[in-house]
Structure formats: C-alpha cells, structure tokens
C-alpha positions as CSV (number, residue, x, y, z in Angstrom):
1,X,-1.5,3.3,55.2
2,X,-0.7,-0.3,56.0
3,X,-2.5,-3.6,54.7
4,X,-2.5,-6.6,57.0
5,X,-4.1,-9.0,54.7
6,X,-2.8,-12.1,52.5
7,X,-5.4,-13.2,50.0
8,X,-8.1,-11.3,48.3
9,X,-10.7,-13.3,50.8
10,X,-8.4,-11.5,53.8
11,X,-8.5,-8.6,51.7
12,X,-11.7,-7.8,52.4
13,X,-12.5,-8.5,56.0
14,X,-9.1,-6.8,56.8
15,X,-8.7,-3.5,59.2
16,X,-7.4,-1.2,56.8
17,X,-5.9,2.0,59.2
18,X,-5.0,5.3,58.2
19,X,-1.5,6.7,59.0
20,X,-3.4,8.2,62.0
21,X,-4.6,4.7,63.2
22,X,-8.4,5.7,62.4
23,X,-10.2,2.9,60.8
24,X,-11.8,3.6,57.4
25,X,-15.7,3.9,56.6
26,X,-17.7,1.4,55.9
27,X,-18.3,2.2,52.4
28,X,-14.9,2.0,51.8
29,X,-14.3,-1.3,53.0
30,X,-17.3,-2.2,49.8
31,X,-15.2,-0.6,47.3
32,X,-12.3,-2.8,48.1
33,X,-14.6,-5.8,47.8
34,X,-16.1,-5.0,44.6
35,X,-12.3,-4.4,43.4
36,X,-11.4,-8.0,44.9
37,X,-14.3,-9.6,43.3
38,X,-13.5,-7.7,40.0
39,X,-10.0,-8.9,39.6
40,X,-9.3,-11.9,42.1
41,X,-12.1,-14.7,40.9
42,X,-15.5,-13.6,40.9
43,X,-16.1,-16.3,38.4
44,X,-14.5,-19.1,39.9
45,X,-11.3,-19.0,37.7
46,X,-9.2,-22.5,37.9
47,X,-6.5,-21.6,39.4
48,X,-5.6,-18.4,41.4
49,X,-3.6,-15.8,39.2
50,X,-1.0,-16.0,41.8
51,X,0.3,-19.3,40.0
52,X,0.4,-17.5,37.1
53,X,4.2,-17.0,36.4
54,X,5.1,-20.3,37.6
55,X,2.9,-22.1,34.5
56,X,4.6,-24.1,32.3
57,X,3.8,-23.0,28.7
58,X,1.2,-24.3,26.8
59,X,2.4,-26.3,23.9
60,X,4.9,-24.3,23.4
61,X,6.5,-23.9,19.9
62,X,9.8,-23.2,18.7
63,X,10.7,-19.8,19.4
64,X,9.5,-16.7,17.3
65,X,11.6,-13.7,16.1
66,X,11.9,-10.9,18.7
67,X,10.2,-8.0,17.4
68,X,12.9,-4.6,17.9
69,X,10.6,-1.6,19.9
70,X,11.5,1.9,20.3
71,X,12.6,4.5,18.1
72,X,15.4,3.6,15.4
73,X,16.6,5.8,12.3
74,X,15.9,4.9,9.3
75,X,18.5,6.3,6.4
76,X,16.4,8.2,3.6
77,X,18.0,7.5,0.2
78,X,16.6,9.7,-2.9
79,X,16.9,8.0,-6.3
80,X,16.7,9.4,-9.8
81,X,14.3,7.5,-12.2
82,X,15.5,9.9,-15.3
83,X,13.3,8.8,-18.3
84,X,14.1,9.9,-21.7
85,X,11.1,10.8,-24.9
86,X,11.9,6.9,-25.7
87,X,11.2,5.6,-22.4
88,X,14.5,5.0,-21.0
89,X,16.1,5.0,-17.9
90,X,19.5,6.2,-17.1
91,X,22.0,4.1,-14.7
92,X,25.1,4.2,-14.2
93,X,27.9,1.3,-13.8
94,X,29.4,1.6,-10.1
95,X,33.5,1.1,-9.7
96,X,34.5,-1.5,-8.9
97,X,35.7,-0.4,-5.3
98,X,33.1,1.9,-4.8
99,X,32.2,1.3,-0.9
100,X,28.4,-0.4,-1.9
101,X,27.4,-2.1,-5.0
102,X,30.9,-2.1,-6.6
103,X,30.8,-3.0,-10.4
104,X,26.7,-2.9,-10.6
105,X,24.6,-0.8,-12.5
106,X,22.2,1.5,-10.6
107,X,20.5,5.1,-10.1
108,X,21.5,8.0,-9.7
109,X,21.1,8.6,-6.3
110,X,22.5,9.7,-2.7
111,X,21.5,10.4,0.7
112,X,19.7,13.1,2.0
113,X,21.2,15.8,4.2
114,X,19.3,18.5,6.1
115,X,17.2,19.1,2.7
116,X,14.4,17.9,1.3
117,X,13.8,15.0,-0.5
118,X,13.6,17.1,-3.7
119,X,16.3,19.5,-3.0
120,X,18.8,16.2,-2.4
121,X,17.2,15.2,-6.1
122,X,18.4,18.3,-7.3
123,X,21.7,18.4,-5.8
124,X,23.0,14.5,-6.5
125,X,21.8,15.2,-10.0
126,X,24.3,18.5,-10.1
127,X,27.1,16.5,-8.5
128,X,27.2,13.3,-9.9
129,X,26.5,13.9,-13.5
130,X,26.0,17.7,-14.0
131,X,22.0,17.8,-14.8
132,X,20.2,20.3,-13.8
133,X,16.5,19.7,-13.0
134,X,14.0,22.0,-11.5
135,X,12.1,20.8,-8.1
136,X,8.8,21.3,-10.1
137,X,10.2,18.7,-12.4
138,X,10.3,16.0,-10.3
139,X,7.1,13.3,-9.4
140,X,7.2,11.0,-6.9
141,X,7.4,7.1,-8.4
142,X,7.9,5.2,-5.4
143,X,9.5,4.0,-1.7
144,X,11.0,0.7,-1.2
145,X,11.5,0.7,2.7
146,X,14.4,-1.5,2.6
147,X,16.6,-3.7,5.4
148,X,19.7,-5.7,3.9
149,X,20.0,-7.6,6.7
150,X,19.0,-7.5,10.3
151,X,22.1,-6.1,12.1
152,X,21.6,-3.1,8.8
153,X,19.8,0.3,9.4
154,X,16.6,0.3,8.0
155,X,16.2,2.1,4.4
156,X,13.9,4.3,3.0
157,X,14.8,4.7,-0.7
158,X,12.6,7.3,-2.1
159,X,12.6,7.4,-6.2
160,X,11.1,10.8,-8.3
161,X,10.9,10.2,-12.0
162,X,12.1,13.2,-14.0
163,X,11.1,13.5,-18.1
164,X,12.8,17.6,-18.1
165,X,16.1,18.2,-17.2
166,X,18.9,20.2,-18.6
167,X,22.6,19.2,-20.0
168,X,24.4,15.5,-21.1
169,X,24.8,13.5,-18.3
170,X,28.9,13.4,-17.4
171,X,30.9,11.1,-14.9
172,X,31.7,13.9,-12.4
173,X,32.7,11.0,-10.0
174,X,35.3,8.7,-11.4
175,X,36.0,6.9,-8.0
176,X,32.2,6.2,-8.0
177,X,30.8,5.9,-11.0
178,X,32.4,4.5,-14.8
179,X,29.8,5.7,-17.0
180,X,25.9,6.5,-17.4
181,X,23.7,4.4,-20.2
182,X,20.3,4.5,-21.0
183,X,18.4,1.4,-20.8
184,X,14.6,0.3,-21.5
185,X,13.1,-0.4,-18.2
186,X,11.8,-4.3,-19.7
187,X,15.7,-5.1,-20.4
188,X,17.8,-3.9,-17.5
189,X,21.6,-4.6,-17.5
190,X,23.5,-7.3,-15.1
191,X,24.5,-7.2,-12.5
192,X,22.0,-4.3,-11.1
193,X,21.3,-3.6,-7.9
194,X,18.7,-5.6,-6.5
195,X,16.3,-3.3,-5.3
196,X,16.9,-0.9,-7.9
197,X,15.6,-3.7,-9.9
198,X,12.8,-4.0,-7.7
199,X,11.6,-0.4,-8.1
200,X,11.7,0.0,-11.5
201,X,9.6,-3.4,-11.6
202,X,7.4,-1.7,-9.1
203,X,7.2,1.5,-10.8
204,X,6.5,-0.1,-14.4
205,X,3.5,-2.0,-12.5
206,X,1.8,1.7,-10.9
207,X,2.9,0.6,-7.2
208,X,3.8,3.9,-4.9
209,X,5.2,1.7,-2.3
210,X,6.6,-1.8,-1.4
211,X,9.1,-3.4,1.3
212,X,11.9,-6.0,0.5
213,X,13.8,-7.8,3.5
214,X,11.4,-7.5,6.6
C-alpha cells in the first residue's frame, strides 16, 4: 500500500490504493480522518508537531544526572550483627593490607555464593572465626543498599543479628583479620567502616532498611 500525501490536511483527501490498485471504501477513508484529527491538531495547537525536534529548549537549566536503565547486578554482602547477654557487638580489626577497609574495624561478614543469605551467615561465621550458629538462630536486622561511588557495583549488605551461637570467636584469617572485640553498639571503635557504622545506627533505631550513596 502506498500513501501519496504530505500533510495531515492531504492525508485525508488522499487516494489511498491497495497493492492491487483498488481504491479503499469510503468508511475507511473516515477512520483516517478521525485518526488525523486525533493526533495532527484538532485543537488548533501553535505550532505543527512537525517543528517539534527543531525547538530550542525551554529555559533550559544546567544539565541533570543521567539516570543508568537496564538490568545491573548488584553484589549481596551478608553481615553478622553477633550480640552478646550484655548487648555487645563483635567486630573485628581488618589488616592492614586487607584488599577493602584495611586497618578498620568491622563485621563479620562475606559475600554470598550460590546459597542463601542465611546459609552464607552460617558459613563466614565457620570460616572466619570458628562459630557455629544454627539458621534458626539468625533474624534479620537490616539492608543498607549501598554504592561507594558511581563507577562501583551497587551493594546490598544484608545484616542478621544472632544472640545463640556456639564456640570463642578465633582469628582463622590472619591475612584478613587481627583480632575480634566486643564493643557496646553506643561507643563504636575508630576507624570503622562507614556503613557498618551506619547499620548498627540504623539497627539501634528499629530501621529494616536504608540507602547511603545514591
């Protein structure tokens, strides 16, 4: 099918032919009007949309922050919030060369693998300072979804608080961990790291949920 006309008004007075060079019905010939007069200026618009793309903008202003679509991964960290009968928290001192954080104080924690949240928990706790803690055991406190910096995969650090566990926590780590302490959640050590911080803040205040660097 093959359209001769130019302009919506051309549109529809135009001989519209069929591939076999029959001309359409009437009634067709009113569907394309009321589609012209839908879309091309029934109500007297100031200019034709044709001019549209050639518009300067409208007081334009300086220019905003290009908002990232599709799908991107986002790393799920699992943190341990161990609290003791006192009300303490254990963290442990990061080395000094450890690949993130070196030298500051954080949670226990790791990255999960194809597990569960609960079932990295349970591992990371084994490895890194020989607890043992039963899934059951474990309540979710909160999720900081985190982003150090633009260029930086997207975070979701994911923290279960844990009053029952089994065995004295060791350093089962050296290259990544110096030691473990217990600390009262109100009087954290320095330097921690910064959203562990955050968390603990959050957790202390009832929150489930909060974002830092978006």
């Amino acid at each position: 099918m093959t359209i001769a006309a130019r302009s919506p008004a051309a549109l529809v007075g135009a001989h519209v032919l069929s591939t076999r060079g029959d001309r359409m019905p009437l009634y067709a010939r009113f569907d394309i009007r009321a589609l012209v007069e839908r879309y091309a200026g029934r109500h007297h618009a100031e200019r034709s949309t044709i001019d549209l793309p050639h518009r300067p903008a409208a007081h334009a202003g300086p220019p905003k922050r290009m908002v990232e679509v599709g799908t991107v991964r986002n790393v799920i960290g699992v943190h341990l919030y161990l609290e003791d009968a006192g009300g303490r928290i254990l963290l442990g001192r990061r080395h000094p060369d450890s690949a993130y954080a070196g030298g500051r104080w954080h949670f226990l924690a790791g990255h999960c693998e194809r597990e569960s949240a609960v079932q990295c928990l349970v591992r990371e706790a084994q490895e890194e300072a020989g607890l043992t803690i039963d899934p059951a055991d474990a309540e979710y406190a909160h999720t900081v979804h985190l982003r150090d910096s633009p260029d930086d995969e997207p975070r979701m650090q994911v923290v279960f608080r844990v009053r029952n566990w089994r065995g004295t926590p060791q350093v089962r780590e050296p290259d990544k961990c110096l030691g473990w302490q217990w600390w009262r959640p109100q009087a954290l050590p320095e330097p921690i790291v910064p959203y562990a911080q955050h968390a603990i803040e959050q957790i202390l205040a009832g929150r489930p949920y909060s974002e830092v660097g978006w």
